[in-house]
Backbone as XML, in Angstrom:
<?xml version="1.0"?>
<chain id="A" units="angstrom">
  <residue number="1" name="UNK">
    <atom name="N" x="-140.926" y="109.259" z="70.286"/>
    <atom name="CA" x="-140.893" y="110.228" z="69.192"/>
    <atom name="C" x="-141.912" y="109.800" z="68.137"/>
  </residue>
  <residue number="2" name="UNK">
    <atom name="N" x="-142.894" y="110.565" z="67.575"/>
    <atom name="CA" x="-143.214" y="110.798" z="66.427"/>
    <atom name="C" x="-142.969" y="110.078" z="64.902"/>
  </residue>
  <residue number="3" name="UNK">
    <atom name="N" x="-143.755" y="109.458" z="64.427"/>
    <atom name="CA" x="-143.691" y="109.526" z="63.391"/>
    <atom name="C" x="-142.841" y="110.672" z="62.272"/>
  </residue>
  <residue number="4" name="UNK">
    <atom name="N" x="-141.701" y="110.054" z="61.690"/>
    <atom name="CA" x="-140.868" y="111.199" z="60.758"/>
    <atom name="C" x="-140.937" y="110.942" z="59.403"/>
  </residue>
  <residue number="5" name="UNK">
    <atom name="N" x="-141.011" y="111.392" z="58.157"/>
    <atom name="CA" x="-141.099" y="111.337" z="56.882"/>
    <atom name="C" x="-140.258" y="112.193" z="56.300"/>
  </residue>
  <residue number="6" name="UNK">
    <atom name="N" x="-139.059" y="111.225" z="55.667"/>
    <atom name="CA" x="-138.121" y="111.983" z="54.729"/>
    <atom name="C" x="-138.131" y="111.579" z="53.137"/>
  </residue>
  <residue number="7" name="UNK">
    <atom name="N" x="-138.351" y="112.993" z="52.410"/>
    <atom name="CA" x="-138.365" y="112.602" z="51.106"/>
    <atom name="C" x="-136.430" y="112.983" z="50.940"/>
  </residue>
  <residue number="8" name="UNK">
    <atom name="N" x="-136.273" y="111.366" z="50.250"/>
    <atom name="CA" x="-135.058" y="111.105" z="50.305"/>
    <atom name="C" x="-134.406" y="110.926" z="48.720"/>
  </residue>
  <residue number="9" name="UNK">
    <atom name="N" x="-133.057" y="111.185" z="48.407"/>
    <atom name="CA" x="-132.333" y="110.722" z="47.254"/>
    <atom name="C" x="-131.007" y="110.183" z="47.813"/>
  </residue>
  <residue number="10" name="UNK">
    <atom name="N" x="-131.093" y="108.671" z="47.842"/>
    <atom name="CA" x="-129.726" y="108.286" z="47.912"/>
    <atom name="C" x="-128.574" y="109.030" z="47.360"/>
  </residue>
  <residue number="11" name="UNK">
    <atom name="N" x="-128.868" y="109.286" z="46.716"/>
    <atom name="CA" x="-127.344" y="109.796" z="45.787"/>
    <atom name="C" x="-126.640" y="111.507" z="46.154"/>
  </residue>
  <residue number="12" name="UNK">
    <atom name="N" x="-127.485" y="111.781" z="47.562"/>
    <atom name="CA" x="-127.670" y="113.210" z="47.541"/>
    <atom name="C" x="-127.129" y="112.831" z="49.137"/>
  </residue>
  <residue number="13" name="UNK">
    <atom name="N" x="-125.631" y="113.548" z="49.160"/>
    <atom name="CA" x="-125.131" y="113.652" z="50.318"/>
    <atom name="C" x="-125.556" y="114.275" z="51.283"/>
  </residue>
  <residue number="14" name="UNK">
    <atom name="N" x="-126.672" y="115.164" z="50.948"/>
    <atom name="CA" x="-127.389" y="116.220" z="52.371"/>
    <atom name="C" x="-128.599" y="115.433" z="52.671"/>
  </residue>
  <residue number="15" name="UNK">
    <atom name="N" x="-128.526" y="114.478" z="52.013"/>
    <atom name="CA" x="-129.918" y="113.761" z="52.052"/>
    <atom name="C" x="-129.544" y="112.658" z="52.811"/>
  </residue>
  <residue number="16" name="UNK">
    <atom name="N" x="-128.362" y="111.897" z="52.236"/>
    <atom name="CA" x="-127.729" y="110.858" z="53.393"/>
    <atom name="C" x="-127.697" y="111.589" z="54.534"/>
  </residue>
  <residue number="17" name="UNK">
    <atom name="N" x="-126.892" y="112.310" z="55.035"/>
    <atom name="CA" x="-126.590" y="112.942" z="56.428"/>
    <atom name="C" x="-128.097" y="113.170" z="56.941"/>
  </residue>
  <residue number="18" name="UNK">
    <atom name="N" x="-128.815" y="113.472" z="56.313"/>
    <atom name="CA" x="-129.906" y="113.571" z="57.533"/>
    <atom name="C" x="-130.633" y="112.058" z="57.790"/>
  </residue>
  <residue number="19" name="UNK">
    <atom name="N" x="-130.775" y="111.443" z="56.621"/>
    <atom name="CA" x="-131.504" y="110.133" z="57.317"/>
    <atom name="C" x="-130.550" y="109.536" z="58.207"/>
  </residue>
  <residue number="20" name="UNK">
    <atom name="N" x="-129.243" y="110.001" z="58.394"/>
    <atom name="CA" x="-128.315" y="109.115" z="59.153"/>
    <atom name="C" x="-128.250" y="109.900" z="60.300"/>
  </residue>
  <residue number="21" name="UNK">
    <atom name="N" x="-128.788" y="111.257" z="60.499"/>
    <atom name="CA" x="-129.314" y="111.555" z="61.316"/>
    <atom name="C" x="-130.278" y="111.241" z="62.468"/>
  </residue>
  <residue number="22" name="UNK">
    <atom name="N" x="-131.282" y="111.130" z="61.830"/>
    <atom name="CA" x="-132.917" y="110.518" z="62.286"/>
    <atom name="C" x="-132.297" y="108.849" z="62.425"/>
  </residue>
  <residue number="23" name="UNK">
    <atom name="N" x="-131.738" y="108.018" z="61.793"/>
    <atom name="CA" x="-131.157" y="106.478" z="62.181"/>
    <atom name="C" x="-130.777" y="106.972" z="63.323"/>
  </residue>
  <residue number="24" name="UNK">
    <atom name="N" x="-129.879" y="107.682" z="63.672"/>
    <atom name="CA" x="-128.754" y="107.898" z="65.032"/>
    <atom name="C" x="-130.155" y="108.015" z="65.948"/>
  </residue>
  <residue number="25" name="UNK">
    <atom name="N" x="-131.087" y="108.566" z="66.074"/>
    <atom name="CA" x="-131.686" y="109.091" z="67.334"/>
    <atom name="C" x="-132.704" y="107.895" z="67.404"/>
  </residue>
  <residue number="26" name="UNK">
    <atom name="N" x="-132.465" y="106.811" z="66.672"/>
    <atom name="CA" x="-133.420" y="106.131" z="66.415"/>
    <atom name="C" x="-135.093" y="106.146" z="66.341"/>
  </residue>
  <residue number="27" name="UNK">
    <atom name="N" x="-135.092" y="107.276" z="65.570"/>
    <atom name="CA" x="-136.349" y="107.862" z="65.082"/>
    <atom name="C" x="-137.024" y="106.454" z="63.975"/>
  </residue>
  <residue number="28" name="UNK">
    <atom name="N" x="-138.224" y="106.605" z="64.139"/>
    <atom name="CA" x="-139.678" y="105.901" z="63.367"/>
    <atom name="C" x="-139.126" y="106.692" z="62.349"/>
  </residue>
  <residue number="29" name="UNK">
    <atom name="N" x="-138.799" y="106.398" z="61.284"/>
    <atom name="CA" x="-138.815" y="106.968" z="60.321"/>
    <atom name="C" x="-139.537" y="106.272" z="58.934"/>
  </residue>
  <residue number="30" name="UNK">
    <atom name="N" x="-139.905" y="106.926" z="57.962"/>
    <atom name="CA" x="-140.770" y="106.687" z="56.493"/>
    <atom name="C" x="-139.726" y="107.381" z="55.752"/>
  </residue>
  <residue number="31" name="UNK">
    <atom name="N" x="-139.042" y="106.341" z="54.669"/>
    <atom name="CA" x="-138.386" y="106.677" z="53.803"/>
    <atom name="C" x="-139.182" y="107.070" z="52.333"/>
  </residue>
  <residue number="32" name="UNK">
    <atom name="N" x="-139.262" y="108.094" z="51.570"/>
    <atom name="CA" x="-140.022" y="108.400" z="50.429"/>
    <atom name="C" x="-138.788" y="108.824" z="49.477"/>
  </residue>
  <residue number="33" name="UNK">
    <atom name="N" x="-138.227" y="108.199" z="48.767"/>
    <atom name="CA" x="-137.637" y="108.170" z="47.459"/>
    <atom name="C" x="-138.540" y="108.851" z="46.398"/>
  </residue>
  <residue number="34" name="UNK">
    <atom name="N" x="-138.219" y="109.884" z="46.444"/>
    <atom name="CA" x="-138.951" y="110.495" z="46.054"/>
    <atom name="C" x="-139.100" y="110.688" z="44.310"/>
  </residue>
  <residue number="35" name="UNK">
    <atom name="N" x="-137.645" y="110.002" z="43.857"/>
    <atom name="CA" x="-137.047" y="110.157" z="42.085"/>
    <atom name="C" x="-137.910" y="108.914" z="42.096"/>
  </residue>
  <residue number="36" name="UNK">
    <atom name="N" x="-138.301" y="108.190" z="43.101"/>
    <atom name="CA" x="-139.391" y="107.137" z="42.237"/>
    <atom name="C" x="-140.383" y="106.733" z="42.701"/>
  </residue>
  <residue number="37" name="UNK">
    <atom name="N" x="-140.938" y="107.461" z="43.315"/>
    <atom name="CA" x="-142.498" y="107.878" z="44.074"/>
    <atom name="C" x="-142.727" y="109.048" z="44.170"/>
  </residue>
  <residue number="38" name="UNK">
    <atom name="N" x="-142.926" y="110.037" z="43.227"/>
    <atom name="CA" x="-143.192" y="111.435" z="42.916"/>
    <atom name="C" x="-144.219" y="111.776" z="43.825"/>
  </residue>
  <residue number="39" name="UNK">
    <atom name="N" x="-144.484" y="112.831" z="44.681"/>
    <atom name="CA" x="-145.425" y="113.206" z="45.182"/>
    <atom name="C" x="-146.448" y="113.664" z="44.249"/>
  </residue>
  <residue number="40" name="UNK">
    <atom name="N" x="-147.587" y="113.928" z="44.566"/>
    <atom name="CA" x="-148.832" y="114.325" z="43.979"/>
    <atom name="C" x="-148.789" y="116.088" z="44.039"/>
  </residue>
  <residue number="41" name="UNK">
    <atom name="N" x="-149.648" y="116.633" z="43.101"/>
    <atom name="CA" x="-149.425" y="118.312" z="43.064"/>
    <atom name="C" x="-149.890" y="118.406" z="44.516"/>
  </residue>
  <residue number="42" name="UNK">
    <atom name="N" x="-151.096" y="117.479" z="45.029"/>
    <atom name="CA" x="-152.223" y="118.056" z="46.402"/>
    <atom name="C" x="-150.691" y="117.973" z="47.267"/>
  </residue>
  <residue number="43" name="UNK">
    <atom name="N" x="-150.107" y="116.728" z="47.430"/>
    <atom name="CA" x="-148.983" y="116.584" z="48.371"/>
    <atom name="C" x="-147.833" y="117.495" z="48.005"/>
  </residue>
  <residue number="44" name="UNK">
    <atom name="N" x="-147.640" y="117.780" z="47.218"/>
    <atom name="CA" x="-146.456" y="118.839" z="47.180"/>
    <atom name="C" x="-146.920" y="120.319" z="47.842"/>
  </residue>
  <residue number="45" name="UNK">
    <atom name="N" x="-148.778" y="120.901" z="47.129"/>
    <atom name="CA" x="-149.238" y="121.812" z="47.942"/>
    <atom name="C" x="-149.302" y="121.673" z="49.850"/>
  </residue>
  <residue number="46" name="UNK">
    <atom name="N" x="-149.584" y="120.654" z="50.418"/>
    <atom name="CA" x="-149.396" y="120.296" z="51.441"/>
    <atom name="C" x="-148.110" y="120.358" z="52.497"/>
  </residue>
  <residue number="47" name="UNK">
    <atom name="N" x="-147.495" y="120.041" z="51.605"/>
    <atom name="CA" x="-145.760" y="120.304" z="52.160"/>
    <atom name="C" x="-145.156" y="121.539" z="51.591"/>
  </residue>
  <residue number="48" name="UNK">
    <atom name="N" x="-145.629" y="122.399" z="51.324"/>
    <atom name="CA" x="-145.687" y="123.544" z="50.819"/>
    <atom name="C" x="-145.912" y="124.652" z="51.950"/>
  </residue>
  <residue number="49" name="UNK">
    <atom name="N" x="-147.737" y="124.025" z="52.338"/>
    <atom name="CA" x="-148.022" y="125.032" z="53.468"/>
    <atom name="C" x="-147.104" y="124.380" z="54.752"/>
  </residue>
  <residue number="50" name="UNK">
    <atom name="N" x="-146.980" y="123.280" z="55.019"/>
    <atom name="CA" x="-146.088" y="122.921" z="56.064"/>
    <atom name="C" x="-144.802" y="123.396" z="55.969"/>
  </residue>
  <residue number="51" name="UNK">
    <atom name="N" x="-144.154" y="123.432" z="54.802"/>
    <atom name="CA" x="-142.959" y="124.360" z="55.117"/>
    <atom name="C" x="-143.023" y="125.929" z="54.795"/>
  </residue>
  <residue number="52" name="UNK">
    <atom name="N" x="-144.453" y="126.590" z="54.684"/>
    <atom name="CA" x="-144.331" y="127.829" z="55.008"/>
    <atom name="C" x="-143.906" y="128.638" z="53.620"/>
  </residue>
  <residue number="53" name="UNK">
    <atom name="N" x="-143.352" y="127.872" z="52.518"/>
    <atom name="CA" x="-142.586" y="128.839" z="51.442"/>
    <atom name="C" x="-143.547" y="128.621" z="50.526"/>
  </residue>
  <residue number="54" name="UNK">
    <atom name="N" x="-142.602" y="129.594" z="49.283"/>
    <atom name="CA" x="-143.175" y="128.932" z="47.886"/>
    <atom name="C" x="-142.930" y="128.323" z="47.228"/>
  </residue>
  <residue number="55" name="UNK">
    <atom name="N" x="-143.706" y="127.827" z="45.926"/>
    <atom name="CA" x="-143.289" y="126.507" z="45.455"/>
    <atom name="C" x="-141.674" y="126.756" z="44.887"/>
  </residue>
  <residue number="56" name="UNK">
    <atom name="N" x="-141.354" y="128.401" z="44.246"/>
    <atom name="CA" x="-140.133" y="128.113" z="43.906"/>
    <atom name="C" x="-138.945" y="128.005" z="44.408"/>
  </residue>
  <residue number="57" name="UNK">
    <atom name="N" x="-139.139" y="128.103" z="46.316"/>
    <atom name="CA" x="-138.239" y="128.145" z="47.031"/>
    <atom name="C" x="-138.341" y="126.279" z="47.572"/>
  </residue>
  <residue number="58" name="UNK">
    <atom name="N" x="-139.093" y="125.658" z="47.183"/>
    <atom name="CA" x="-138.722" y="124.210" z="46.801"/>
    <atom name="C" x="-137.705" y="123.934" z="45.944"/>
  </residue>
  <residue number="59" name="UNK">
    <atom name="N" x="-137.789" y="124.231" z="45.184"/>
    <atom name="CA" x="-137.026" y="124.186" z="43.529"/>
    <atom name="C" x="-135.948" y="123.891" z="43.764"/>
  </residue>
  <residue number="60" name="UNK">
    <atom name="N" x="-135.043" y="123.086" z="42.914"/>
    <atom name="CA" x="-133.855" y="123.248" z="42.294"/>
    <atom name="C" x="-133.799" y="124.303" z="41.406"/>
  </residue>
  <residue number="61" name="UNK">
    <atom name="N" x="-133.024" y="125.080" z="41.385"/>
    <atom name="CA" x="-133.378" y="126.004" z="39.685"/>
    <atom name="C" x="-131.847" y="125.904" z="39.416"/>
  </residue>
  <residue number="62" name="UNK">
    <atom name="N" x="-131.198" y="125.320" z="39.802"/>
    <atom name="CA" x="-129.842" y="125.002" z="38.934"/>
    <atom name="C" x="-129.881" y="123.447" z="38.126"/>
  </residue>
  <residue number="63" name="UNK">
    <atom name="N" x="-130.967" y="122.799" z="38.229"/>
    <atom name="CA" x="-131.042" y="121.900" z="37.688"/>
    <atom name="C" x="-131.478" y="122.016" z="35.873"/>
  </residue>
  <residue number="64" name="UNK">
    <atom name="N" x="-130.960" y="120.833" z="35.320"/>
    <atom name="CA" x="-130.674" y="121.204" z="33.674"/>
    <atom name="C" x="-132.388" y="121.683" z="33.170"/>
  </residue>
  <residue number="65" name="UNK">
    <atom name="N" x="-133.085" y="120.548" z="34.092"/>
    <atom name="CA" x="-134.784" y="120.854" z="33.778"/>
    <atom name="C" x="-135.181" y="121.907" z="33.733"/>
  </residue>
  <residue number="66" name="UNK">
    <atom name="N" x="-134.773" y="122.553" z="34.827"/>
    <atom name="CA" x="-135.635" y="123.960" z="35.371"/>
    <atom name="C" x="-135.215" y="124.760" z="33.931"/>
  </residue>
  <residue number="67" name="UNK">
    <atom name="N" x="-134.039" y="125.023" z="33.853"/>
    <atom name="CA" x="-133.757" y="126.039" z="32.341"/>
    <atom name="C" x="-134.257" y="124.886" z="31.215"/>
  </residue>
  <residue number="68" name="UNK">
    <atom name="N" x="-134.601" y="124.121" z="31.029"/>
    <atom name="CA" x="-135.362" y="123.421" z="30.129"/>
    <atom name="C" x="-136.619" y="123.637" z="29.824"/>
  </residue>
  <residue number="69" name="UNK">
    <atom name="N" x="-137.017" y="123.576" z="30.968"/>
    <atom name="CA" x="-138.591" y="124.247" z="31.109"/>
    <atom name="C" x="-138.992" y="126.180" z="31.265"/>
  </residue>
  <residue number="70" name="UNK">
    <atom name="N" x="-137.778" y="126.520" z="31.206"/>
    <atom name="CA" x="-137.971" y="128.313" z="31.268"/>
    <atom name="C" x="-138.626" y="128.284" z="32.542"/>
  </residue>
  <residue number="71" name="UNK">
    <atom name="N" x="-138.681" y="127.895" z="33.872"/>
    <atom name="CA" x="-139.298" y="127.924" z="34.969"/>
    <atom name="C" x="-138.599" y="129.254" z="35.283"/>
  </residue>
  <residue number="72" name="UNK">
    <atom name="N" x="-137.788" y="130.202" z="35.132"/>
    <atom name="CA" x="-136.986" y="131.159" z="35.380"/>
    <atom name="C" x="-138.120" y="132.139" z="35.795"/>
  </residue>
  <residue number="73" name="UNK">
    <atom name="N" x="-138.992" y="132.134" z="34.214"/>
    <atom name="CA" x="-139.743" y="133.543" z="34.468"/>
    <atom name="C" x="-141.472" y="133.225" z="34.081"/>
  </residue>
  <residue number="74" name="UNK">
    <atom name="N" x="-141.847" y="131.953" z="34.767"/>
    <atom name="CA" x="-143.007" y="131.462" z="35.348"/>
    <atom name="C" x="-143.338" y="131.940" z="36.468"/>
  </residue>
  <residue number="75" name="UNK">
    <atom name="N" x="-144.901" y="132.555" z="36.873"/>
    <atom name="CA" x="-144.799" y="133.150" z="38.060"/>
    <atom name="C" x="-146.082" y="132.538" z="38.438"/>
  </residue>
  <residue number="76" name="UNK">
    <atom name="N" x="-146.904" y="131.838" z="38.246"/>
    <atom name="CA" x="-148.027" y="130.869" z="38.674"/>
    <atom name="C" x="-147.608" y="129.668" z="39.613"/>
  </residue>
  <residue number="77" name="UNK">
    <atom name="N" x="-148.359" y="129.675" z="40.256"/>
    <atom name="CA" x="-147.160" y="128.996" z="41.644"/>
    <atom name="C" x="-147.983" y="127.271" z="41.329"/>
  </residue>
  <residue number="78" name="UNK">
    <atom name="N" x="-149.459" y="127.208" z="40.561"/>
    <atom name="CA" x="-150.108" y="126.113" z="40.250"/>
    <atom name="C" x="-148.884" y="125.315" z="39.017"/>
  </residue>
  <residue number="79" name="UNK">
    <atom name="N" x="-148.321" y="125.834" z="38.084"/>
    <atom name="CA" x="-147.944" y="125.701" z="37.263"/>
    <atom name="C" x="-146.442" y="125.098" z="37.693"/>
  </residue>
  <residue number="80" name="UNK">
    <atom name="N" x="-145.780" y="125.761" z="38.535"/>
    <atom name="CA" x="-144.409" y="125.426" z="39.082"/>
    <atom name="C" x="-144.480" y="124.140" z="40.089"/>
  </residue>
  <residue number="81" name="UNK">
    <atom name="N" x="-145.920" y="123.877" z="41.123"/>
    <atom name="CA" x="-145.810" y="122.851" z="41.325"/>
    <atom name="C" x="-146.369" y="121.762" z="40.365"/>
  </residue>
  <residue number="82" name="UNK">
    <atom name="N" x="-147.017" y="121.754" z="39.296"/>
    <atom name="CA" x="-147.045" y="121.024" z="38.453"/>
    <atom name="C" x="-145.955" y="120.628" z="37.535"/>
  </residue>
  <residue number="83" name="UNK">
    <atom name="N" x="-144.932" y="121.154" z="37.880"/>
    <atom name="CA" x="-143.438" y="121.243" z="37.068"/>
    <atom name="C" x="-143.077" y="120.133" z="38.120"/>
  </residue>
  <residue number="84" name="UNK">
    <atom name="N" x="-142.694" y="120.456" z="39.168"/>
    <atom name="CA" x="-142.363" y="119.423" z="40.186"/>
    <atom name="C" x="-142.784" y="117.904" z="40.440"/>
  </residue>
  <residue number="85" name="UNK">
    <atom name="N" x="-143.584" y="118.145" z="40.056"/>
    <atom name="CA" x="-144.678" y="116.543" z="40.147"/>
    <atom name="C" x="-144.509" y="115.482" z="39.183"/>
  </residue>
  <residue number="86" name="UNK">
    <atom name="N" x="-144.251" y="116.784" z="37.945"/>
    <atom name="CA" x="-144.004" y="115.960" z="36.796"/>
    <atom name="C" x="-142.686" y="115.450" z="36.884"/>
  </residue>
  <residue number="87" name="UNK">
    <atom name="N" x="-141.734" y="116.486" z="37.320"/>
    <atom name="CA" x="-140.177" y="116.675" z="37.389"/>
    <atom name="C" x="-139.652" y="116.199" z="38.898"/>
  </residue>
  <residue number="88" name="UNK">
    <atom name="N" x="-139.563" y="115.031" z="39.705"/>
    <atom name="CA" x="-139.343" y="115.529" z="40.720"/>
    <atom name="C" x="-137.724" y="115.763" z="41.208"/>
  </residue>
  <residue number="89" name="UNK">
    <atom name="N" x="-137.347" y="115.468" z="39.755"/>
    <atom name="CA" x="-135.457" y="116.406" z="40.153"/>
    <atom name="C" x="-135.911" y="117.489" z="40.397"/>
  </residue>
  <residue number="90" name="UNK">
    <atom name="N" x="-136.784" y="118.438" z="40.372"/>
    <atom name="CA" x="-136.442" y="119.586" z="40.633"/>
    <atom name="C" x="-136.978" y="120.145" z="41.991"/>
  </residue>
  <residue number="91" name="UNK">
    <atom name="N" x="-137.241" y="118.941" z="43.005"/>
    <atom name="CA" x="-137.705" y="119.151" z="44.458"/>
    <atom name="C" x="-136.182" y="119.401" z="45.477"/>
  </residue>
  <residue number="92" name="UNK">
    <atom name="N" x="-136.413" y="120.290" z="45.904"/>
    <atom name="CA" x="-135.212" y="120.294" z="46.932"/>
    <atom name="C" x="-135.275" y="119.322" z="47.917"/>
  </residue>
  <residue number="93" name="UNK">
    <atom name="N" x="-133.845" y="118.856" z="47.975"/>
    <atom name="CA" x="-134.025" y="117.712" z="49.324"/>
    <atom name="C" x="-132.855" y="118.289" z="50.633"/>
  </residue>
  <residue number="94" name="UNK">
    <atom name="N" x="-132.909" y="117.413" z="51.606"/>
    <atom name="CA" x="-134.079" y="116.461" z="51.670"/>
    <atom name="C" x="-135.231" y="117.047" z="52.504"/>
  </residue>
  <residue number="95" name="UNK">
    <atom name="N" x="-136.348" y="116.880" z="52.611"/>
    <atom name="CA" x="-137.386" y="116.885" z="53.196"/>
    <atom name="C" x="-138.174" y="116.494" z="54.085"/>
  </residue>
  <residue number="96" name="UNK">
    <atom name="N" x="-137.772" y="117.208" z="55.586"/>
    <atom name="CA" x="-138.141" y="115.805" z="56.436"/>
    <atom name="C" x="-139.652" y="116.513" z="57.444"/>
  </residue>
  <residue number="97" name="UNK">
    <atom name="N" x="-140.658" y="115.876" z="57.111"/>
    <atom name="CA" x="-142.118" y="116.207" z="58.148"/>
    <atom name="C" x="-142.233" y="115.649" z="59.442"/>
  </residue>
  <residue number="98" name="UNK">
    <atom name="N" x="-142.562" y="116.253" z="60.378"/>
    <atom name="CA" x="-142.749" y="115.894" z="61.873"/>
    <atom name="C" x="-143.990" y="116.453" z="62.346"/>
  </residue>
  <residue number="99" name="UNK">
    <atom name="N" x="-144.899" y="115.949" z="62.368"/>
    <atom name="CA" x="-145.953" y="116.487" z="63.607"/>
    <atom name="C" x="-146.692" y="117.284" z="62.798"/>
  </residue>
  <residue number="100" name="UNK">
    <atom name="N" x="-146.790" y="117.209" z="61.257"/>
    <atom name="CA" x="-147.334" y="118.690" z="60.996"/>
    <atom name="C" x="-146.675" y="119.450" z="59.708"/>
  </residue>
  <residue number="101" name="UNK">
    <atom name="N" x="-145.532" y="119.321" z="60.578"/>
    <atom name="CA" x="-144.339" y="120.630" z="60.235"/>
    <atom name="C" x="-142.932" y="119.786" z="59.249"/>
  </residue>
  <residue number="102" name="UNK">
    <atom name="N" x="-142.429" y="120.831" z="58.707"/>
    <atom name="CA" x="-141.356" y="120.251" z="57.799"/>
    <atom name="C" x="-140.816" y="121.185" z="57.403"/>
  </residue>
  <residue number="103" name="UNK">
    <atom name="N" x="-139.252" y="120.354" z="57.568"/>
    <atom name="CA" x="-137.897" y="121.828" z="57.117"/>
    <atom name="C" x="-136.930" y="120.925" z="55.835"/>
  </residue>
  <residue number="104" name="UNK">
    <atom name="N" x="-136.436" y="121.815" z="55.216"/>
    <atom name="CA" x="-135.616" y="121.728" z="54.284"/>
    <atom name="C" x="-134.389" y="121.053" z="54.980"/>
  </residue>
  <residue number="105" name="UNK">
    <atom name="N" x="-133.158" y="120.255" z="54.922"/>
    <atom name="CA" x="-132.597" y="119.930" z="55.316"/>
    <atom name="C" x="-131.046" y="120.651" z="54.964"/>
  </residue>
  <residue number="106" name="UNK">
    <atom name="N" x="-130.912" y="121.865" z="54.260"/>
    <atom name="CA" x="-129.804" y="122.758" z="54.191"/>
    <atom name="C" x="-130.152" y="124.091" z="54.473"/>
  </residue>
  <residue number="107" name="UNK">
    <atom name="N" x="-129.230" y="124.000" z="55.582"/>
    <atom name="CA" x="-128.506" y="123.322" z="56.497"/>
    <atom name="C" x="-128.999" y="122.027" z="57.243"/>
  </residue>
  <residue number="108" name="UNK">
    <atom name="N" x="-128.370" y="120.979" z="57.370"/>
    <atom name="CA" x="-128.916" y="119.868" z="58.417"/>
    <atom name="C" x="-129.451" y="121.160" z="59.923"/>
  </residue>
  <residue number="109" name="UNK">
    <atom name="N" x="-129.125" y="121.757" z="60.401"/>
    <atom name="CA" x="-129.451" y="122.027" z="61.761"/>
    <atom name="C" x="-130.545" y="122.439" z="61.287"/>
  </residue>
  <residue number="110" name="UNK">
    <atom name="N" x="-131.596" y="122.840" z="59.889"/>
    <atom name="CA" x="-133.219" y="122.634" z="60.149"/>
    <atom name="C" x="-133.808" y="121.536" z="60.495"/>
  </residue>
  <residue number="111" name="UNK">
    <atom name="N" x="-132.961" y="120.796" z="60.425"/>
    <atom name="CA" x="-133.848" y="119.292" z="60.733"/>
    <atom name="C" x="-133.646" y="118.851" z="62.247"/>
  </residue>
  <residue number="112" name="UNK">
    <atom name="N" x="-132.199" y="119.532" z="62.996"/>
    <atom name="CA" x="-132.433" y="119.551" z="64.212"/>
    <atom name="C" x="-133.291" y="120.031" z="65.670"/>
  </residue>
  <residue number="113" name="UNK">
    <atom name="N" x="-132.931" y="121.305" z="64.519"/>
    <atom name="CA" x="-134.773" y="122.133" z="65.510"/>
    <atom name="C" x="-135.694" y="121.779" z="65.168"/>
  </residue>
  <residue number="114" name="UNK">
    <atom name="N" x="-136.223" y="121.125" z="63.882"/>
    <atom name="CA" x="-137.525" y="120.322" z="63.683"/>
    <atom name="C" x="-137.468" y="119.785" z="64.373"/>
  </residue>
  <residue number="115" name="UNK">
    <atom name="N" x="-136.630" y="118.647" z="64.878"/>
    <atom name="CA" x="-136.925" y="117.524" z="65.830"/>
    <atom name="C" x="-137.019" y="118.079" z="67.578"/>
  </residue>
  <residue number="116" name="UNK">
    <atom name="N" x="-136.529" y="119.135" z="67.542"/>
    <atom name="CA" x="-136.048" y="118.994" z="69.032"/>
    <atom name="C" x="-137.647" y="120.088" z="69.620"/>
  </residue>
  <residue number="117" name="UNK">
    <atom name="N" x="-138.665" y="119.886" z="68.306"/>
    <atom name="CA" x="-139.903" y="120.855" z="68.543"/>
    <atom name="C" x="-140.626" y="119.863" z="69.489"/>
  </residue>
</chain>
């Protein structure tokens, strides 16, 4: 198997279950803590086009930041991932890349058909 990269938050139970996921299959895995290795705007654009969405379907937007920052009714998608970069509570987790490609991990079964690509 492949090289796997999960942007991870301990403290984030959907985030445990999947790296304990990828442990179980004994996947190569790259752990990226991501609350303290912020990705870069280029790398957030990157995993952006790899997962196909937009930046605000990354988002937390129930997080205290996002209504802190009025990200509500921001519609510049440069600007929202620059919110993220700065902010990275407000990245949805967890985040796991394979080959290319990368799925959101809620539901965990995106991360199963990621793998089983």
């Amino acid at each position: 198997m492949s090289k796997i990269t999960i942007y991870h938050n301990p403290r984030c139970s959907k985030s445990r279950e999947a790296l304990g996921l990828l442990e179980a299959q004994n996947a190569d895995v790259e752990v990226v803590k991501y609350l303290e290795t912020p990705p870069s705007k280029e790398k957030l654009k990157d995993l952006l086009k790899m997962l196909g969405i937009s930046a605000r379907k990354l988002m937390r937007t129930k997080e205290a930041i996002y209504k802190e920052l009025a990200l509500k009714d921001v519609e510049d998608e440069e600007k929202l991932i620059e919110a993220m970069a700065a902010h990275p509570k407000l990245i949805e987790r967890p985040v796991v890349i394979k080959d290319g490609k990368a799925a959101i991990g809620r539901p965990i079964e995106k991360i199963v058909e990621l793998l089983s690509v």
